[in-house]
N, CA, C and O atoms as a GROMACS GRO file, in nm:
protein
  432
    1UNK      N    1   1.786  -3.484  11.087
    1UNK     CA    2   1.694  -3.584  11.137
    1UNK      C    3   1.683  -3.701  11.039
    1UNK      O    4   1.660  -3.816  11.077
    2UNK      N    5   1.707  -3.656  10.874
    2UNK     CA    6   1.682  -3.780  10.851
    2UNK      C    7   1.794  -3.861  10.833
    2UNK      O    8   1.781  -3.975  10.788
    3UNK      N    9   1.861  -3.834  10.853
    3UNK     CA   10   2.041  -3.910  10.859
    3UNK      C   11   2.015  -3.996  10.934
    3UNK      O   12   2.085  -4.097  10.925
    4UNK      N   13   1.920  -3.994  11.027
    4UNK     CA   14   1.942  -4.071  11.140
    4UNK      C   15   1.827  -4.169  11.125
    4UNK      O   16   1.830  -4.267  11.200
    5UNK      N   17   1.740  -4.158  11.053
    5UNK     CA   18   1.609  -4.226  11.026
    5UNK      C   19   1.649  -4.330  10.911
    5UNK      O   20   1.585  -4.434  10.893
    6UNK      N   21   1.811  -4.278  10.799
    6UNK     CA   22   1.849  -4.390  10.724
    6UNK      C   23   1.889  -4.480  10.761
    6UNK      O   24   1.869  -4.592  10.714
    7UNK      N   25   1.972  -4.446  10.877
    7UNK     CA   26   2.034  -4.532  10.962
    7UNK      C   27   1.959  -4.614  11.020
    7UNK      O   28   2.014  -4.717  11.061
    8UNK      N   29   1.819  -4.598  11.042
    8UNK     CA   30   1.710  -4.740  11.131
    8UNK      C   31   1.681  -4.814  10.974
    8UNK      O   32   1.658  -4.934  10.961
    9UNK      N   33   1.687  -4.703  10.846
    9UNK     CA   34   1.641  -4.832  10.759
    9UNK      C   35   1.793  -4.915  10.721
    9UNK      O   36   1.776  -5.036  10.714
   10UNK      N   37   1.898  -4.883  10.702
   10UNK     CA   38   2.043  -4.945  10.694
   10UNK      C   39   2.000  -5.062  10.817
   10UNK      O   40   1.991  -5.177  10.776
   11UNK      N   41   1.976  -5.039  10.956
   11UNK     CA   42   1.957  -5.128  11.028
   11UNK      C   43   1.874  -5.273  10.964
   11UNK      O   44   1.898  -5.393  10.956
   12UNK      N   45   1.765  -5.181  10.929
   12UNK     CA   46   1.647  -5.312  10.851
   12UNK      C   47   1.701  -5.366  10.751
   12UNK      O   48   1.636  -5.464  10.717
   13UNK      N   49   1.798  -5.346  10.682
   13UNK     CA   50   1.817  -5.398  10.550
   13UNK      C   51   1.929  -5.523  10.598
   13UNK      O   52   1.930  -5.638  10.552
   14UNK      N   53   1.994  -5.483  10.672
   14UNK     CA   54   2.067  -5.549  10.778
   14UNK      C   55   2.018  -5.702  10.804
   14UNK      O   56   2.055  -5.813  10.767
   15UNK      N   57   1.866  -5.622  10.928
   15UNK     CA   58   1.777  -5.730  10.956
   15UNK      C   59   1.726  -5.836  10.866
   15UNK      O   60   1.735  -5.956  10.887
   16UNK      N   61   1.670  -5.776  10.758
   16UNK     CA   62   1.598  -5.848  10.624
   16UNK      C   63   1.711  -5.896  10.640
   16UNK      O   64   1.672  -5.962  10.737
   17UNK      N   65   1.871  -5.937  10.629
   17UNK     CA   66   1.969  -6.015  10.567
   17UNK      C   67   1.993  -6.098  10.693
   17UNK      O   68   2.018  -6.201  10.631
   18UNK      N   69   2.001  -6.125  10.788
   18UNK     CA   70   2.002  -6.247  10.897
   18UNK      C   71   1.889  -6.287  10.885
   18UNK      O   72   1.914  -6.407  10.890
   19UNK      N   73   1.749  -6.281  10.869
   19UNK     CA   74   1.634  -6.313  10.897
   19UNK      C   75   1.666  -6.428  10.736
   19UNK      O   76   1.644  -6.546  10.712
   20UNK      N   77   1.706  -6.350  10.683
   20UNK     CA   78   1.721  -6.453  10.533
   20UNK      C   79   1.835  -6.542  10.538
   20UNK      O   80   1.803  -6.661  10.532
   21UNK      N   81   2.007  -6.509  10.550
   21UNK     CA   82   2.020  -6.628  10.613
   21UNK      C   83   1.988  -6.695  10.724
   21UNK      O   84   2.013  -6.808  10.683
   22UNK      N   85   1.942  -6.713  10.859
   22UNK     CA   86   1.912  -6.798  10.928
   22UNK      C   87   1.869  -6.893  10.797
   22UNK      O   88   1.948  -6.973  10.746
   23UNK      N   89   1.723  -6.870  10.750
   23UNK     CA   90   1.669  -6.942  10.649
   23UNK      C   91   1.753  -7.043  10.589
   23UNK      O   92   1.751  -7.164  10.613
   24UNK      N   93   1.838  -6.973  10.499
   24UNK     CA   94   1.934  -7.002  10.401
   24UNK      C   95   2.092  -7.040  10.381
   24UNK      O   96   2.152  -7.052  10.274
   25UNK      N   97   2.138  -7.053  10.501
   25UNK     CA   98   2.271  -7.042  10.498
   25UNK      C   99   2.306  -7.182  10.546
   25UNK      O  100   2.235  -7.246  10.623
   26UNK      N  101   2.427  -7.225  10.493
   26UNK     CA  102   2.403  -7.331  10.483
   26UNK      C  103   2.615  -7.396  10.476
   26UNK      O  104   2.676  -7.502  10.488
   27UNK      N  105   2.652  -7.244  10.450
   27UNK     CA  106   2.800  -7.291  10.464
   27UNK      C  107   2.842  -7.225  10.571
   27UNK      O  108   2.745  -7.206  10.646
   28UNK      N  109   2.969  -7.169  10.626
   28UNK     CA  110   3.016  -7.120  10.702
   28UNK      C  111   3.077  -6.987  10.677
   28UNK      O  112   3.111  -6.927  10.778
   29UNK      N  113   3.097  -6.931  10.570
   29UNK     CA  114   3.087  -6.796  10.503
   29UNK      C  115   2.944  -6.755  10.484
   29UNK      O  116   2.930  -6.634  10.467
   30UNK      N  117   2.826  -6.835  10.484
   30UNK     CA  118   2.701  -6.804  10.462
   30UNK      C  119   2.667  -6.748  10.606
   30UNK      O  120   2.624  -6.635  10.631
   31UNK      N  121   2.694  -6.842  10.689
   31UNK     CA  122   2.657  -6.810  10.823
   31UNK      C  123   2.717  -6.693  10.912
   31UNK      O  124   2.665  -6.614  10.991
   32UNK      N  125   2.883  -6.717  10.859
   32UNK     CA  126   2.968  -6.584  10.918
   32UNK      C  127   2.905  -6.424  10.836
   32UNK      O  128   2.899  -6.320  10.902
   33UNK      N  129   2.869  -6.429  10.706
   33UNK     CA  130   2.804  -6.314  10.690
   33UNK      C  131   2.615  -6.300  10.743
   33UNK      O  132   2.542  -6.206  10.712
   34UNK      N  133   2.587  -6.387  10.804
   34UNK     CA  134   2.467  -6.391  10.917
   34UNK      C  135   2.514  -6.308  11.004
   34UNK      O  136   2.470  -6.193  11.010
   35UNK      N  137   2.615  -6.354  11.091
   35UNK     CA  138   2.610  -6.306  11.198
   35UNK      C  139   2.691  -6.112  11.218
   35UNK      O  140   2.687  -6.018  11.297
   36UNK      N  141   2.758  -6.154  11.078
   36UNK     CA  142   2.796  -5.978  11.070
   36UNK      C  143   2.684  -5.928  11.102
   36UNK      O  144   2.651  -5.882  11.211
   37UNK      N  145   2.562  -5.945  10.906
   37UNK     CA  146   2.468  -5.869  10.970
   37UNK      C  147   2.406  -5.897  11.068
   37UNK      O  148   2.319  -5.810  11.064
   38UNK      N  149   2.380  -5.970  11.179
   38UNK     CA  150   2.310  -5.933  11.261
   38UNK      C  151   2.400  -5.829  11.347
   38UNK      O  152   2.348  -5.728  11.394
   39UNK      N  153   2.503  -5.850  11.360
   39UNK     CA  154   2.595  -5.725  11.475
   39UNK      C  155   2.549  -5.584  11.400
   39UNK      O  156   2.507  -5.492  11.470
   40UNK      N  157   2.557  -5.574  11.282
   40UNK     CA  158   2.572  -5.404  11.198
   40UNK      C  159   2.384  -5.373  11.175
   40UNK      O  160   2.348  -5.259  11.147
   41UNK      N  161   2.307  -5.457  11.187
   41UNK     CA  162   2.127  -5.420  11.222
   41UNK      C  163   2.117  -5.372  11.341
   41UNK      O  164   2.052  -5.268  11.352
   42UNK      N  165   2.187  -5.441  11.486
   42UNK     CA  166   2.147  -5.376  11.579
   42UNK      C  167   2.245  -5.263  11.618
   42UNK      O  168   2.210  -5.173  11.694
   43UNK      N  169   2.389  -5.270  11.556
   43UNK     CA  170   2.444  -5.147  11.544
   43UNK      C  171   2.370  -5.013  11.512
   43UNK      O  172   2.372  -4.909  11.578
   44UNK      N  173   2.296  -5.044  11.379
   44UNK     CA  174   2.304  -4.902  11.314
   44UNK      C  175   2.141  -4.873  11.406
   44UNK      O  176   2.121  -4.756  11.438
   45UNK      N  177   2.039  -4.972  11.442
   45UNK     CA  178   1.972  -4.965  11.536
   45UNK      C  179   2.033  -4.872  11.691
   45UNK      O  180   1.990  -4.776  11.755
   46UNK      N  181   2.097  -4.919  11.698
   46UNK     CA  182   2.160  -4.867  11.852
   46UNK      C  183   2.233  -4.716  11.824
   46UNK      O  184   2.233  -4.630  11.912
   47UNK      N  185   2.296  -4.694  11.689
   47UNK     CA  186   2.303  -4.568  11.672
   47UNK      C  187   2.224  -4.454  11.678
   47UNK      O  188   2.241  -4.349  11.740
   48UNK      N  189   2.105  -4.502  11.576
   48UNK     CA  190   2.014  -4.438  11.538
   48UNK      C  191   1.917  -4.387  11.686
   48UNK      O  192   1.843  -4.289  11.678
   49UNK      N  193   1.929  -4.458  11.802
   49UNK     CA  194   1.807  -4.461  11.878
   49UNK      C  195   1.897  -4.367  11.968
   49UNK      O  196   1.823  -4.341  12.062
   50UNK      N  197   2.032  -4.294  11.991
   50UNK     CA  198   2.098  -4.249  12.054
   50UNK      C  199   2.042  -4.074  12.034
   50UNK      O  200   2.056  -3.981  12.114
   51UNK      N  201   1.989  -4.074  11.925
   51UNK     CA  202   1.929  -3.937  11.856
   51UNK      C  203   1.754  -3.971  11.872
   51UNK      O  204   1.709  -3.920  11.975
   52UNK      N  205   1.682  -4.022  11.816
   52UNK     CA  206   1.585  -4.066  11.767
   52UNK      C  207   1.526  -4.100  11.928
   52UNK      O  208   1.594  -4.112  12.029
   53UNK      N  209   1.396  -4.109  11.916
   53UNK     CA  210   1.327  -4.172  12.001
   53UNK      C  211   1.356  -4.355  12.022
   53UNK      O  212   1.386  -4.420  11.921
   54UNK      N  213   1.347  -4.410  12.129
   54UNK     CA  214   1.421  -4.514  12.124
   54UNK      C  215   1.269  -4.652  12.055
   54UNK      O  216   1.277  -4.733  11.964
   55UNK      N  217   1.162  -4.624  12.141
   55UNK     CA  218   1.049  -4.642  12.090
   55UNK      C  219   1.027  -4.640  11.963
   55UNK      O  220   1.007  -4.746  11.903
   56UNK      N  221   1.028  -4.503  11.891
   56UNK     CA  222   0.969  -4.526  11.757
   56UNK      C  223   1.072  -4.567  11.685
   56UNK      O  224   1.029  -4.623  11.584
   57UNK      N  225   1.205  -4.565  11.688
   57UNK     CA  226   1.250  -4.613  11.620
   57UNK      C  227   1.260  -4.750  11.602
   57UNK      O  228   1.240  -4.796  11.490
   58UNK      N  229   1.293  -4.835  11.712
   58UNK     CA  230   1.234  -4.990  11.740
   58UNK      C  231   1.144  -4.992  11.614
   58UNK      O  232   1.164  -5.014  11.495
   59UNK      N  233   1.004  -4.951  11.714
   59UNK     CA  234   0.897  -4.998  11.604
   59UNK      C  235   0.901  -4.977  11.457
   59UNK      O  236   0.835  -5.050  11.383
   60UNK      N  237   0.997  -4.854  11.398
   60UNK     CA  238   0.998  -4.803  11.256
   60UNK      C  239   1.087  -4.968  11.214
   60UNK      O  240   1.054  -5.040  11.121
   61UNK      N  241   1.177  -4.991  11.289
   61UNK     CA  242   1.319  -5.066  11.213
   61UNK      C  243   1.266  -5.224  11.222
   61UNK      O  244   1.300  -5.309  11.140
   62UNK      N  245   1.180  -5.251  11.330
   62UNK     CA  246   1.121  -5.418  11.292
   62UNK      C  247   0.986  -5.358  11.268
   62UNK      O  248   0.893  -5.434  11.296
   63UNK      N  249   0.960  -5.265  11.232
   63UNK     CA  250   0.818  -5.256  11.075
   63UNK      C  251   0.880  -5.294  10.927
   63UNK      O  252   0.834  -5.353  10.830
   64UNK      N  253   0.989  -5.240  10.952
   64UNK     CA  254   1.068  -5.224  10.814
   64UNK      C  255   1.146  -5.395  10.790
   64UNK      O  256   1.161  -5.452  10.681
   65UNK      N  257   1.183  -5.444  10.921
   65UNK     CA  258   1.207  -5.551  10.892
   65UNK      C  259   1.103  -5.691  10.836
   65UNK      O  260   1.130  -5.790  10.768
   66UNK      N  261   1.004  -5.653  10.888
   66UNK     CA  262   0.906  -5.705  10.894
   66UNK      C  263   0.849  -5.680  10.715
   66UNK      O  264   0.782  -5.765  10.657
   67UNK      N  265   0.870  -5.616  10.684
   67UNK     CA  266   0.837  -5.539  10.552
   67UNK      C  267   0.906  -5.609  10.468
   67UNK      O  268   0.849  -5.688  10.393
   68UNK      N  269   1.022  -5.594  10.468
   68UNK     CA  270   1.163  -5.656  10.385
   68UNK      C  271   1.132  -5.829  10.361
   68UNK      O  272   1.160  -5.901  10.265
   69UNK      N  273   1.060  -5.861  10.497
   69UNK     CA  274   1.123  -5.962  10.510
   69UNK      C  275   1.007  -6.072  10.445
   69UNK      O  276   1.037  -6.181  10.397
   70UNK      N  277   0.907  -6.033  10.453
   70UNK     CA  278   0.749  -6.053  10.367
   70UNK      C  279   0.792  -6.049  10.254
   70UNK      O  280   0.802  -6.157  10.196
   71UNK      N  281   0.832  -5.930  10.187
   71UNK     CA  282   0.834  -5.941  10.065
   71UNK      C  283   0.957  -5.997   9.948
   71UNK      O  284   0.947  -5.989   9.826
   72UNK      N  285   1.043  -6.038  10.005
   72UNK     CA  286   1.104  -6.135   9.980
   72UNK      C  287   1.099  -6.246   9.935
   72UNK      O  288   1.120  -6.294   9.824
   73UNK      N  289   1.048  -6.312  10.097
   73UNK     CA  290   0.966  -6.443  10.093
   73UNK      C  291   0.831  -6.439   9.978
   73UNK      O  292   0.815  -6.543   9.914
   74UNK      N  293   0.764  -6.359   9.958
   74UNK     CA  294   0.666  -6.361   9.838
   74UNK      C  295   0.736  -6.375   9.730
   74UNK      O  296   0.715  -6.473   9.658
   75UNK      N  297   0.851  -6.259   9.690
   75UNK     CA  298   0.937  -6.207   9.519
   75UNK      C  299   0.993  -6.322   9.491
   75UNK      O  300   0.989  -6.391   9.390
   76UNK      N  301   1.076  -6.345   9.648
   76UNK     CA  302   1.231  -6.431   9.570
   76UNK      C  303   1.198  -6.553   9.569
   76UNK      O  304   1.211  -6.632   9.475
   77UNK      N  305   1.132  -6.581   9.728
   77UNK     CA  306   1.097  -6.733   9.749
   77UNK      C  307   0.978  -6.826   9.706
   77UNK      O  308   0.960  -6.947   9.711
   78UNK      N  309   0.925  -6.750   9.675
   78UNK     CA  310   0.798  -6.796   9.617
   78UNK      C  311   0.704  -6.810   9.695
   78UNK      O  312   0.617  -6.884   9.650
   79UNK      N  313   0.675  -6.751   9.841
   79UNK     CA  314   0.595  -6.752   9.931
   79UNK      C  315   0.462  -6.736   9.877
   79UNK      O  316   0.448  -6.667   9.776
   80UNK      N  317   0.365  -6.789   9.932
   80UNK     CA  318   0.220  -6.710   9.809
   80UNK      C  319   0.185  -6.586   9.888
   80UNK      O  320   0.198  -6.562  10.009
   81UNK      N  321   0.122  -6.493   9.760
   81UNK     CA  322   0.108  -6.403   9.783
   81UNK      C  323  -0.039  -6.369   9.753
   81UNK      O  324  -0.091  -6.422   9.655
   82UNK      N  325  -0.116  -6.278   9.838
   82UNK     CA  326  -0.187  -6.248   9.806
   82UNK      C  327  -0.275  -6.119   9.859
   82UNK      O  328  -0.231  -6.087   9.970
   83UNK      N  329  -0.374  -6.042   9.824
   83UNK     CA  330  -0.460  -5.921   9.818
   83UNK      C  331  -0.407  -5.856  10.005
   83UNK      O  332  -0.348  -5.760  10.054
   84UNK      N  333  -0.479  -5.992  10.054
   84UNK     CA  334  -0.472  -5.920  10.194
   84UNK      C  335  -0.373  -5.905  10.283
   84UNK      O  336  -0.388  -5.842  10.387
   85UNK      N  337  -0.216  -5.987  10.232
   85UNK     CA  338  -0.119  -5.963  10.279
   85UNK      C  339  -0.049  -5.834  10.238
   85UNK      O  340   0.024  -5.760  10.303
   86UNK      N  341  -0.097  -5.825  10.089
   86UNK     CA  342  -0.034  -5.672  10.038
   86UNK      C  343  -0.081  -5.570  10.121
   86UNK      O  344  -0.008  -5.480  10.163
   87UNK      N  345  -0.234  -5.583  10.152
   87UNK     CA  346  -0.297  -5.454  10.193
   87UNK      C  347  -0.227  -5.400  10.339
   87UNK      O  348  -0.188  -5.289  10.377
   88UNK      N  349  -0.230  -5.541  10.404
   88UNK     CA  350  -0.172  -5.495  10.520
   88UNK      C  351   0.012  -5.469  10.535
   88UNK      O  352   0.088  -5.421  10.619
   89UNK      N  353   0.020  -5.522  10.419
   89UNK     CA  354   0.183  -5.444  10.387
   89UNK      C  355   0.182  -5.268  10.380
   89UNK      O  356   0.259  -5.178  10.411
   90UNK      N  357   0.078  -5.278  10.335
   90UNK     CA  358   0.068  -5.167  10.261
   90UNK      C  359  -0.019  -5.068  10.385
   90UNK      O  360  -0.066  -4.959  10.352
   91UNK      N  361  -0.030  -5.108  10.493
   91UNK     CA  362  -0.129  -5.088  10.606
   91UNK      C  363   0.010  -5.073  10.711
   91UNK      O  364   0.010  -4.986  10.798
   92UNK      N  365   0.088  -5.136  10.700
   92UNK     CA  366   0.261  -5.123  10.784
   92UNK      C  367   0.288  -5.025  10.756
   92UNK      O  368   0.306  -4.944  10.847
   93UNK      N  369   0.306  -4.971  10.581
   93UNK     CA  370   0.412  -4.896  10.531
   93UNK      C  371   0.320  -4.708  10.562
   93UNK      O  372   0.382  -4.603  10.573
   94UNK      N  373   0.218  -4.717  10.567
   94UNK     CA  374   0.084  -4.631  10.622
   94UNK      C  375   0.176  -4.539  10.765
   94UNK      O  376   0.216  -4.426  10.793
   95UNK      N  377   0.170  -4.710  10.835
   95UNK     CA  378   0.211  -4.710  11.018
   95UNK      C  379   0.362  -4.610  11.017
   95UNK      O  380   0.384  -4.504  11.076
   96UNK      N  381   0.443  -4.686  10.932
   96UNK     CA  382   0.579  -4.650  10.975
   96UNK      C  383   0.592  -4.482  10.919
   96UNK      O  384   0.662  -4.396  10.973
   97UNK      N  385   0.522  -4.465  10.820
   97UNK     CA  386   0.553  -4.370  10.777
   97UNK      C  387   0.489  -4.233  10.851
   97UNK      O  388   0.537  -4.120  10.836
   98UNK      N  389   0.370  -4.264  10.934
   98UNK     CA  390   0.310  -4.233  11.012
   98UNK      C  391   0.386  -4.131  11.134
   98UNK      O  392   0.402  -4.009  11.145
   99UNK      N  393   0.422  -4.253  11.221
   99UNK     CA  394   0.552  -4.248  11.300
   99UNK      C  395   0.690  -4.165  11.258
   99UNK      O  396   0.738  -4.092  11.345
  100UNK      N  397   0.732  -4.170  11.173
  100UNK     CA  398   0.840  -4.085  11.084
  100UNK      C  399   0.790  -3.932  11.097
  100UNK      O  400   0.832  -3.835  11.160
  101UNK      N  401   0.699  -3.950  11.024
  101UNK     CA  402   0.624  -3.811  11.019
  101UNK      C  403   0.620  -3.738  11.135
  101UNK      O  404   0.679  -3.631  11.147
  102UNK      N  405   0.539  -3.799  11.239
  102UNK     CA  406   0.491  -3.752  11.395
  102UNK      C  407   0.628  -3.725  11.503
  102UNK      O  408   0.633  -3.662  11.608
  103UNK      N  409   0.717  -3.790  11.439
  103UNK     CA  410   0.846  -3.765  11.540
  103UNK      C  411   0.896  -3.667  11.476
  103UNK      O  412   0.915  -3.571  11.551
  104UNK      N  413   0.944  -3.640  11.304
  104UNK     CA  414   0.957  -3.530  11.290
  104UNK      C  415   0.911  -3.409  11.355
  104UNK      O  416   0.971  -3.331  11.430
  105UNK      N  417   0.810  -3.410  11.318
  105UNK     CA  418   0.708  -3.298  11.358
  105UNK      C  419   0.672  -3.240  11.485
  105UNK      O  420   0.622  -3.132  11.516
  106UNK      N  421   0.720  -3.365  11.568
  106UNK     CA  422   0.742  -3.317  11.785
  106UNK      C  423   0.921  -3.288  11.782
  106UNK      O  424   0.967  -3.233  11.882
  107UNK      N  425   1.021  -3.326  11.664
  107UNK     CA  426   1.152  -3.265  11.750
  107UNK      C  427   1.177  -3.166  11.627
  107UNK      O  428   1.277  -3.177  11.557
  108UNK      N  429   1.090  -3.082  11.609
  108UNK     CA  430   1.133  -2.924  11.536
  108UNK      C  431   1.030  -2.875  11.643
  108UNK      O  432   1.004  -2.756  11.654
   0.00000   0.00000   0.00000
């Protein structure tokens, strides 16, 4: 089960990387490795959901994107950061892990 749960976060890490170039890209090797990752996020997405609930995994893999993609923009980019964006980062990472848990726990 969890082979398949790396595979929605491989998806997100994916995601986090088109969501950042769109942003950022700016040559045509910048952009051609955009659009890989976007094909290999919803790949390993579309793998993963073939096992997995198709639902929670969705929601686990754009939580996680969503996750990635915040904190980035805070670390790398200098986005401002502050108390109540963490909390509710930290209020996502609660959610997803939540979900992980609860699907485990209905397919044993």
């Amino acid at each position: 089960m969890w082979k398949h749960w790396l595979t929605v976060v491989l998806g997100a890490v994916f995601e986090v990387s088109w969501v950042v170039g769109f942003k950022h890209a700016t040559t045509p090797w910048e952009w051609l490795a955009t659009g890989i990752a976007i094909y290999l996020s919803f790949y390993f997405l579309i793998r993963a959901s073939r096992i997995l609930p198709a639902g929670t995994a969705y929601a686990v893999f754009v939580g996680l994107g969503t996750l990635g993609t915040t904190s980035i923009g805070m670390f790398i980019f200098g986005e401002p950061i502050s108390w109540l964006k963490i909390a509710l980062i930290l209020l996502l990472l609660v959610g997803i892990g939540g979900l992980q848990w609860t699907t485990t726990k209905e397919a044993n």
